[in-house]
Structures are given as structure tokens and as C-alpha cells.
N, C-alpha and C positions, 0 to 999 in steps of 0.2 A: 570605537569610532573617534575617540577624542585623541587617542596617540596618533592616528595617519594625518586628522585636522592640525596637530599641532605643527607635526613636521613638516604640514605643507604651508604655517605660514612661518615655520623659521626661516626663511630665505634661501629654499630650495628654488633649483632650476625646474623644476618641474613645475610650478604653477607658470612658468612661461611657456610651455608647450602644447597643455590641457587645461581645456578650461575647467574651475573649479568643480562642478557637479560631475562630470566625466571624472576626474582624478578621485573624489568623496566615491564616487562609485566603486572605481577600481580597487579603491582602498577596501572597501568593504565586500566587495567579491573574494577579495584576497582574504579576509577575516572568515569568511563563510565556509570560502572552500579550503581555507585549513583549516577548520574546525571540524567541517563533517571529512576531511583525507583523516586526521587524527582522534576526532572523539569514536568511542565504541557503542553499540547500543541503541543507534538509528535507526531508523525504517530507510528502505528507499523513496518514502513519500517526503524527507526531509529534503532531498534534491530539489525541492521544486526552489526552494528560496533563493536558489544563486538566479535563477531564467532573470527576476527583474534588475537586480546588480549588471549582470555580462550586457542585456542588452542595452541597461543607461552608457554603458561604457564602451559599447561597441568593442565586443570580446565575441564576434558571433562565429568564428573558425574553432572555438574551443568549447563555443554552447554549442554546434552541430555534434562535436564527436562525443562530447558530455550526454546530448539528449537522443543521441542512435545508442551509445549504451546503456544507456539507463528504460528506452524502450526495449531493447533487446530482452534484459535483464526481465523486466516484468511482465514481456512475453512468453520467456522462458519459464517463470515461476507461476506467473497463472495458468500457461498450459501445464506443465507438471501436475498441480495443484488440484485441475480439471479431468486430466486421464489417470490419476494413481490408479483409483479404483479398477478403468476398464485394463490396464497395464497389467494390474497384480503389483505393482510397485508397493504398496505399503507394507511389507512384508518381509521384500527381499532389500530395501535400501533405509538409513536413515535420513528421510526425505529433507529434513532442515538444513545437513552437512551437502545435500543437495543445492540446496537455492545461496546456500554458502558460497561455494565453489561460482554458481552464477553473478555473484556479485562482483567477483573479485576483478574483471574488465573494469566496471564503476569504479572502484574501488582508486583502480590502476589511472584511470582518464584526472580522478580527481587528484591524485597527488601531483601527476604532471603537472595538470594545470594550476594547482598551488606553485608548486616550483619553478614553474616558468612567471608567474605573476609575481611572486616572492624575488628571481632573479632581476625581472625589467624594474622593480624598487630599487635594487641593490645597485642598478648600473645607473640608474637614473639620477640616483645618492653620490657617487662617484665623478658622474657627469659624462659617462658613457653613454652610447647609442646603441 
């Protein structure tokens, strides 16, 4: 939090276009959702921390398709999760290489969205639009 704060009072153009709590946001949406596109070893219940960052910042075209996969996701794995037994799935699959594979849309939504947050810094630094 202290690196985005810094560079946004070194005499960036971008405190002239977002107001400061909007930009401290985006800033740290952008910390978040690189951390959980890169770090290993989370739940999906760690997703919830970007919802209050996107919506201070008004990121809500990329909290929609963030929080349709990420329901999707744990629709899929609690029903999995629900029918092994009546399925006979536990048996014939490695159920975890299962909800694996489900994650990986999430997975997918959250790097974009790092990378396109990551790129609108990069042009904004430049003094691109």
C-alpha cells in the first residue's frame, strides 16, 4: 500500500483524473488480485477480499465476470462434492484434480484482471489513455 501511495504523490498525472480514495483503491485491488492470480495455496473463499477494493473503485464490468466465476466455480464443487457418493464418483475419479480443473476459469478471470489493472497503471505512468 505504501508503494501505489508513494507514486501517487510523486507528481503523477493520475491524481488529476481520480480522486484519491478511488486511485488508493484501484491501487490495492491491483495488489490483491495479483496476489491471489500468483500466490498458490488459497481457498476460493479468499476471493471475497477484491468485492470491497473493485466496488470503492468502480471496477464493476470485471467484479461481474470475477463473481459469475467464482459462483460458477463453487456451484460446481459443492455439487460434485454433494453427488460423489450418489454418482459412484469417488472411486472412479481423483475428486480434488476435479474441483482443480474447476477453478481454473477463476484462475483465468483473475489474471486478466490483474493485467489489465497492471496495464491502465503502466499507460497512466506514461500519460497514455
Amino acid at each position: 500500500m505504501l508503494a501505489p501511495s508513494a507514486w501517487y504523490r510523486s507528481g503523477s498525472s493520475a491524481r488529476h483524473r481520480f480522486p484519491p480514495i478511488q486511485w488508493v483503491a484501484r491501487a490495492q485491488s491491483f495488489f490483491v488480485v495479483t496476489f491471489l492470480a500468483l500466490a498458490t495455496g488459497f481457498g476460493v473463499q479468499y476471493s471475497s477480499w477484491v468485492v470491497s477494493f473493485a466496488l470503492a473503485s468502480r471496477q464493476l464490468r470485471q467484479l461481474r465476470v470475477f463473481t459469475l466465476t467464482t459462483v460458477a466455480f463453487l456451484d460446481g464443487a459443492n455439487t460434485l462434492g454433494l453427488l460423489q457418493e450418489s454418482l459412484g464418483l469417488a472411486d472412479q475419479f481423483p475428486l480434488d484434480d476435479i474441483v482443480r480443473v474447476l477453478g481454473l476459469p477463476v484462475w483465468a478471470v483473475t489474471v486478466w484482471w490483474a493485467w489489465s489493472l497492471g496495464r491502465a497503471f503502466w499507460n497512466e505512468r506514461l500519460g497514455r489513455t
